[in-house]
Structure formats: structure tokens, C-alpha cells
C-alpha positions in Angstrom: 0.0 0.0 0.0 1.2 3.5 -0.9 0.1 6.7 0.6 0.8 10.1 -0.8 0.6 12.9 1.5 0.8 16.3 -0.1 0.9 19.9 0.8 2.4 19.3 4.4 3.9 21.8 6.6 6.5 20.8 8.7 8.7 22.2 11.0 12.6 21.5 10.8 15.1 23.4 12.8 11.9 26.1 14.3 11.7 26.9 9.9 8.6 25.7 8.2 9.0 23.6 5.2 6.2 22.2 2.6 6.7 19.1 1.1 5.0 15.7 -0.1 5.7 12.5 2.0 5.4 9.2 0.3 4.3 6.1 2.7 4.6 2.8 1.9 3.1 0.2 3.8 3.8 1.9 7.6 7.1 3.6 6.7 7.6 7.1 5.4 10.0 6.1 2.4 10.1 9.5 0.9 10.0 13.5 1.5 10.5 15.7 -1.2 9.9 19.5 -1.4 6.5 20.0 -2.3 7.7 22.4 -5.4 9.6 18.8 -6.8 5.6 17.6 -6.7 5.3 13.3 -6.3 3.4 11.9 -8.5 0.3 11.0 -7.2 -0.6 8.7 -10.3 2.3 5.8 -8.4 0.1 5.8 -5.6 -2.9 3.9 -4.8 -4.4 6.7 -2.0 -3.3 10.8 -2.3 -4.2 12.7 1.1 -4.6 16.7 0.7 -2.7 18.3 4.2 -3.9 21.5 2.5 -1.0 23.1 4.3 -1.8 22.3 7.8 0.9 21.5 10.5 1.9 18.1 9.9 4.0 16.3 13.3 5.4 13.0 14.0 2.3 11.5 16.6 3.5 12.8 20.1 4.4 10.4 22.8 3.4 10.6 26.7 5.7 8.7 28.9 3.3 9.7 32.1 -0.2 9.3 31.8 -2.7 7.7 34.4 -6.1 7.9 33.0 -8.5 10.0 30.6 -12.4 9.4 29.7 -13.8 8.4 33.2 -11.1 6.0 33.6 -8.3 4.9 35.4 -5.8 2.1 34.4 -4.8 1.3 37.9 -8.1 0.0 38.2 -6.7 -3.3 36.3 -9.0 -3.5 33.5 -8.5 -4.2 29.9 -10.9 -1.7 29.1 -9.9 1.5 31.3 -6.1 0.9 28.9 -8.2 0.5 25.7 -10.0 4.0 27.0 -7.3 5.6 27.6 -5.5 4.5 24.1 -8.1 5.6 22.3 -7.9 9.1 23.8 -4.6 9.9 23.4 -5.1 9.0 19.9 -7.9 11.4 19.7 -5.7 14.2 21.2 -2.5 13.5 18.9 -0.3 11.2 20.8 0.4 7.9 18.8 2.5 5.7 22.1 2.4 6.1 25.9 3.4 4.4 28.8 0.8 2.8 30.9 1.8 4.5 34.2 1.3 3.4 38.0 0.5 5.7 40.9 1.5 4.0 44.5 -0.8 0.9 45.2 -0.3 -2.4 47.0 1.8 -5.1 44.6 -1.4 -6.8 44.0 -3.0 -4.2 42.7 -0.1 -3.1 40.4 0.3 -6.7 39.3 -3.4 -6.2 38.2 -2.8 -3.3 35.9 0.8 -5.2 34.7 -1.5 -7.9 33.7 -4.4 -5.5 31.9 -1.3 -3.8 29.8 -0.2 -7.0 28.7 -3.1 -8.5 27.4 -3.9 -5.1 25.2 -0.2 -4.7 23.9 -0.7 -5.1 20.4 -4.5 -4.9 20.5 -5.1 -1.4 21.4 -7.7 0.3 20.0 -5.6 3.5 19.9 -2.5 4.5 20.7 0.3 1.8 20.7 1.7 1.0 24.1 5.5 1.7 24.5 5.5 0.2 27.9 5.3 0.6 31.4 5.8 4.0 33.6 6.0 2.8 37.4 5.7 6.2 39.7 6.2 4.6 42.7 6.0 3.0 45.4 9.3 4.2 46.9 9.1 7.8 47.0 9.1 10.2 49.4 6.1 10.3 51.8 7.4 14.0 52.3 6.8 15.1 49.2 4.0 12.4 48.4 1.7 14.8 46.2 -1.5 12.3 45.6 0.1 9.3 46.2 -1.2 7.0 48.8 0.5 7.4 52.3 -0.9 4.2 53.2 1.5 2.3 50.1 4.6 4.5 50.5 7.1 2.1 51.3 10.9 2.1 51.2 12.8 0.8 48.4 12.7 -3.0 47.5 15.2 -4.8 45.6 13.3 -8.1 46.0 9.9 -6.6 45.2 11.5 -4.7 42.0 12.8 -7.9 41.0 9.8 -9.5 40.5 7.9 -6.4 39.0 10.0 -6.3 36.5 10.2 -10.4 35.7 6.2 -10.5 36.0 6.0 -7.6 33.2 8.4 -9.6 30.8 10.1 -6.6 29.3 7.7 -3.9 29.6 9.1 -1.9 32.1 10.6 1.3 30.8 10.7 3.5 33.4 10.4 4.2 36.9 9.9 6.9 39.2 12.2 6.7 42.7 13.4 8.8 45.6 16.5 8.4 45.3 17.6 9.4 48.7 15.3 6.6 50.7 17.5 3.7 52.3 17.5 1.4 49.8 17.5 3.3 46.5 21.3 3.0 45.4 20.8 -1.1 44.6 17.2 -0.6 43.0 18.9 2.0 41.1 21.9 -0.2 40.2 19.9 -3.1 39.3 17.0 -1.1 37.2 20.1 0.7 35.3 21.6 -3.1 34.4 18.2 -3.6 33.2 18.4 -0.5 30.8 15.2 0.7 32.6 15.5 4.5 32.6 15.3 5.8 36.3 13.8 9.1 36.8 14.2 11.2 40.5 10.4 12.2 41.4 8.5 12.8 44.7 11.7 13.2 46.2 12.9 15.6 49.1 16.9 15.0 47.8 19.5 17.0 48.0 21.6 19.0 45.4 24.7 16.4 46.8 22.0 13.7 47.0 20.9 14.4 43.6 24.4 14.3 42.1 25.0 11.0 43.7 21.6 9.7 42.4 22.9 11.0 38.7 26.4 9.3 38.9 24.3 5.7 40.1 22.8 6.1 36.6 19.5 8.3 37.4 19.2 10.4 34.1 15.6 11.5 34.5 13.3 13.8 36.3 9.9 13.3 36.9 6.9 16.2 36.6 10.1 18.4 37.6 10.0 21.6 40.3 6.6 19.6 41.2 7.0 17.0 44.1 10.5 17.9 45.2 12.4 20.8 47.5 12.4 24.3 46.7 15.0 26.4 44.9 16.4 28.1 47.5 19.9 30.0 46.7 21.7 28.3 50.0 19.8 25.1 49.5 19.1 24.3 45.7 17.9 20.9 46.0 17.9 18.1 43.1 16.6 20.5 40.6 18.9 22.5 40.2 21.6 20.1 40.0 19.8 18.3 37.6 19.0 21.6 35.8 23.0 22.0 35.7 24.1 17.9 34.6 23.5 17.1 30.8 23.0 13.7 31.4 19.3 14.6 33.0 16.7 14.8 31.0 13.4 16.6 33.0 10.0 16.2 32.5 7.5 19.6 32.1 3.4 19.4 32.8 2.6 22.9 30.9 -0.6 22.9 31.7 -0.6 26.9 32.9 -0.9 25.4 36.4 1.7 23.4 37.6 4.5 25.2 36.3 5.1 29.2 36.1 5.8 30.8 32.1 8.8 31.8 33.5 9.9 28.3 34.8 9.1 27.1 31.7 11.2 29.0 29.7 14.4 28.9 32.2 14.2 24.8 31.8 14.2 25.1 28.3 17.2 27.8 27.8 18.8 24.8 30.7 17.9 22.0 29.1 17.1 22.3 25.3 14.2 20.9 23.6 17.0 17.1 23.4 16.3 17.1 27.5 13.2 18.1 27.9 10.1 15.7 27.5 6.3 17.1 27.5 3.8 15.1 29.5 0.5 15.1 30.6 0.3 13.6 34.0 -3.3 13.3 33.3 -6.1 11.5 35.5 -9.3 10.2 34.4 -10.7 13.6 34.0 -8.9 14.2 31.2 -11.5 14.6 28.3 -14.0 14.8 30.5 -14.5 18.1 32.5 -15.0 19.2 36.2 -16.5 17.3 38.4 -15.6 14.5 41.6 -13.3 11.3 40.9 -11.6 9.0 43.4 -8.1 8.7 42.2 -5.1 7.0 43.8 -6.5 6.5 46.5 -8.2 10.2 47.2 -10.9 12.0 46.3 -10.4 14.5 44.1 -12.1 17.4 42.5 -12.0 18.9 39.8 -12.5 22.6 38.9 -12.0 25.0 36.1 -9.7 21.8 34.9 -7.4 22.2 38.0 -7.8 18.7 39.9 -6.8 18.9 43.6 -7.0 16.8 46.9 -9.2 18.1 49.5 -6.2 19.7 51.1 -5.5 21.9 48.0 -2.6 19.8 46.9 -2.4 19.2 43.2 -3.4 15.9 42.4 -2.3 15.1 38.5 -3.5 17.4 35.6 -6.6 17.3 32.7 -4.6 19.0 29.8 -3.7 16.7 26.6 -0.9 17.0 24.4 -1.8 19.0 22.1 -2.8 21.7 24.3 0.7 21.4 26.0 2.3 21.6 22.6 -0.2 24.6 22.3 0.5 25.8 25.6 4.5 25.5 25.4 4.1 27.7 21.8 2.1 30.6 24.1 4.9 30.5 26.5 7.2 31.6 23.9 9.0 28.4 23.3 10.1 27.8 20.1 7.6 25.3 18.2 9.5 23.2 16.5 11.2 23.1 20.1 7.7 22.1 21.2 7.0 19.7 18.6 10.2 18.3 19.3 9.8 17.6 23.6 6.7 15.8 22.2 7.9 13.3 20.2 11.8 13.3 19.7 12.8 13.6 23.2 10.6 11.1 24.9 11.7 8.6 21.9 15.0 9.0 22.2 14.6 9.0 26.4 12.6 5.1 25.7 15.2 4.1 23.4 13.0 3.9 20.2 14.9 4.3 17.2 12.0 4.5 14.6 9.0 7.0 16.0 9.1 9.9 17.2 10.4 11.7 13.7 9.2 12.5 10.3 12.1 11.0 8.4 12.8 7.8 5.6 12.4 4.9 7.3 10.7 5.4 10.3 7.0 4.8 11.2 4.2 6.4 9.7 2.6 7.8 13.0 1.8 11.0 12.3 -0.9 14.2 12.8 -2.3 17.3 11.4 -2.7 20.4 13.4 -4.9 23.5 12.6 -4.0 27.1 14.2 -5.8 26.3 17.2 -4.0 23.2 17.5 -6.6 21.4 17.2 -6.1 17.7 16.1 -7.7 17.7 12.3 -6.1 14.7 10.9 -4.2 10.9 12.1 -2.6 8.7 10.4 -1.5 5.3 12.3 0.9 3.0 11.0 0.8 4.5 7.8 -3.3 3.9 7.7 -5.9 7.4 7.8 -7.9 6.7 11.6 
């Protein structure tokens, strides 16, 4: 099967460019200048972009739930849900991600994720996201007090045999008793390890980096501070190229100005965009009961009953539109949505629009609004 896109805009290096992509089968296996002109006569389906934004399908290594429901809740169908929205909203992959539960119910949702691998009805499934349990009951956010626990090199071990590969990242506090050998043995197991609900140390944190932790999760949110005396772990990994930091840019959990001093720190290469979205996301205001908590929902803010932030509502594509308000370059933007969290997971064929590699892709209109998808090379 050959596809012929025409009249694409893309964005390479922050410049626009118009050209014709030819698919065939699920690869993009040509670009060319839409002034050269493909001939749409060699293929058997021609697709008009009519000039709209044209991105590689964005990727969300944190997500918990969207549509009413939540994929701790160890169904099939809450994953499907979810899949299907992030498709909907632009994002062609995501990591199923944990909040803090009891080992039986995580072994539930490890279960759920892999009898849809392969069968979703959406997005693909890159893997597993594990945000907890051994984080910092300090700096706990939503997560359940009541499944905090200290860091388990036994436990790990069998999480990560039970999901037979599909582990691809998890979320530690990396200054708990325990960490450095769950660290050590997740690293040997090229499972990225990311520093999040953590109360660490700038020393702590430069420790944690050297042990092979080369991620932050939701950073600024969840851990200490900046204070000029005491700078904490973001700064120092603000400051160490290996780190790569995740941004919710959601107008809420992060200030313009934030924003735009982790960018000029870390450059679009280090810095991933994620949701962090519960099940409210493309669904509104209203009462949930998430990890553990009730929650509510206002004005698309979701917070505990104590006021604490409990996870966000936005979708990709109003972060990418978001990030572009706040002044960051878009092709910048385009690129902490799908490069950068490829690249972080190790993929070497998504997450570009380039020969050879999968044709996951969207259209945008001004609003950002998602207008068109194609899915393994196939029009959804």
C-alpha cells in the first residue's frame, strides 16, 4: 500500500517547510519539497494536508487515565479507553503509568497492559511507567500514604520479571534507604530511572545522577524548593547534561517563566512534555476518586481536599499549544513531544518524520486542534 501525503507543513530546525511525503506500507519512504511535486498517479491513495501542520504522533511517557477511567483499576478496558484518547488528542505511544498501590493491585494493571499490547484500539503502548512506590512520603503529592514504602530490591525484581520486558521506566526517591541497589539493578536492566516525589539533595541528587539516574519526573513539582543556600535536586539536575526533565505545561503546575528557564537549561533534546493526566482528562469538572483520594476537579485544576495538586486534565496537544504561548520555540515544542521522549525510551523509529521510520503522524490546525491521524501509515 502506498500513501501520498501532499501539501504538508512541517517544522525543521523552528523553519517551516512544505513538502509531499510518500508512505509505503507503515514507513515514510520519501519527503521531497512540495515544489519537486510526487506523482500521485504511483500511488494507490493521495491525502490533501492542505498546508496544515503536519508532526510525528507525540508520545506521553506519564499518563494515568483520561475518559472516566483509570488504568490502575486493572482493566482491559480502562487501557483501551485511555488509548483511544490519546489517539484522539495527537499522541500515537504512551506508557501505561502506576500511581502507589499495593503489589497486588499493580500486578493487576501489569497484567491489563499485557493483554492489550498489540490490540489497542488507539495509541500503541510503548510500555510501562512505574511512579512509585518508593518515593518520598514528604513530598508524596496524591500518592497513597498508606503504600509509600521504602525501596525494595526483592519486590523490583519481580515487577520487573512479571512484566516480561515492559518496564521502561520508573519513578524513585533516590535518597530513601534502599535506592542505590534498586537503582543499580533497574540501570543493568536499561530501565530509565527518573528522580520524582523526592525531598533530595543538590549532593543527594548528584550521587543519584552518577548511580545512573538520568531523568526527572513532573520536575519543580513533588520535590524541595529552589532556594539560593539550599538548591535541591533540581537544580543540580538543571546543571548535569546527562538529565533529562520532564515539564506538565498545563498553565498550572508550572510558572511561564519556569518554563522558559528549563528550556534555555535543558534544550528541547532534555526536555520531554507530558500530561500527567487522570481520568478527567477529556472529560470536565467534576468528583473522581483517584489513587486512592478523592479528588475534584474545577476550572480543569484537579486537587486533593487539602488543595494539593493531584495530577492534571490537559492533553498533548494543548501542551504543545501551551508550550508555543509561553514563547517556546515550536519546533522546540514539537520536538519535547515526540523526539525527546523517543530517544529517552530508546526507540529508534518513531518519534520523527524522516525515511524509514514509522508512519505515525498528525495534522494540526492554528488552534491546535487535532484535524487529521494517520497510524501505521493507515488514515484513523
Amino acid at each position: 500500500m502506498k500513501t501520498l501525503l501532499k501539501n504538508a507543513k512541517i517544522i525543521t530546525e523552528n523553519k517551516e517547510e512544505y513538502v509531499d511525503i510518500a508512505i509505503t506500507d507503515n514507513l515514510i519512504s520519501k519527503i521531497e519539497k512540495t515544489i519537486n511535486k510526487l506523482n500521485p498517479a504511483d500511488f494507490n491513495q493521495v491525502i490533501d494536508i492542505k498546508n496544515q501542520l503536519l508532526i510525528p504522533g507525540m508520545i506521553d511517557v506519564h499518563i494515568h487515565g483520561a475518559n472516566h477511567y483509570d488504568m490502575m483499576d486493572g482493566t482491559t478496558k480502562s487501557i483501551q479507553e485511555v488509548s483511544k484518547k490519546c489517539l484522539e488528542t495527537g499522541c500515537t505511544g504512551f506508557l501505561v503509568t502506576s500511581v502507589t498501590s499495593s503489589l497486588e493491585q499493580l500486578i493487576k494493571m501489569i497484567e491489563a497492559t499485557k493483554a492489550v499490547i498489540g490490540k489497542e484500539e488507539g495509541a500503541k503502548i510503548l510500555g510501562i511507567h512505574l511512579e512509585g512506590p518508593y518515593l518520598n512520603p514528604e513530598k508524596k503529592g496524591m500518592q497513597d500514604p498508606k503504600h509509600l514504602r521504602l525501596p525494595d530490591l526483592v519486590e523490583i525484581k519481580k515487577i520487573v520479571d512479571l512484566a516480561d520486558g515492559l518496564i521502561k521506566m520508573v519513578t524513585i526517591a533516590p535518597e530513601l534507604p534502599g535506592a542505590d541497589e534498586v537503582i543499580q539493578y533497574l540501570v543493568e536492566q536499561k530501565i530509565t530511572v527518573a528522580a520524582g516525589h523526592t525531598n533530595a539533595t543538590y549532593e543527594e541528587g548528584q550521587q543519584a545522577f552518577d548511580l545512573g539516574v538520568n531523568h526527572i519526573t513532573h520536575c519543580c513539582n513533588a520535590m524541595p524548593v529552589i532556594h539560593h543556600r539550599e538548591p535541591g535536586i533540581t537544580v543540580a539536575a538543571l546543571e548535569d547534561d546527562r538529565v533529562s526533565i520532564q515539564a506538565i505545561i498545563d498553565n498550572i503546575h508550572l510558572h511561564p517563566g519556569m518554563v522558559r528557564l528549563m528550556h534555555k537549561s535543558k534544550q528541547a533534546q532534555n526536555m520531554v512534555l507530558i500530561t500527567d493526566a487522570l481520568q478527567a482528562m477529556g472529560v470536565g469538572d467534576g468528583q473522581y476518586y483517584f489513587g486512592g483520594h478523592e479528588v475534584t476537579v474545577n476550572n480543569g485544576v484537579a486537587r486533593l481536599k487539602d488543595g494539593t495538586l493531584a495530577s492534571s486534565t490537559v492533553t498533548m496537544n494543548q501542551a504543545l499549544k501551551i508550550s508555543s504561548d509561553m514563547k517556546i520555540p515550536l519546533g522546540d515544542s514539537i520536538t519535547m513531544a515526540t523526539k525527546t521522549p523517543s530517544t529517552l525510551l530508546s526507540y529508534q523509529n518513531i518519534g520523527q518524520i524522516k525515511e524509514g521510520y514509522d508512519a505515525d503522524l498528525i495534522t494540526l490546525d492554528h488552534n491546535f486542534n487535532v484535524t487529521q491521524i494517520i497510524l501505521k501509515g493507515k488514515q484513523k
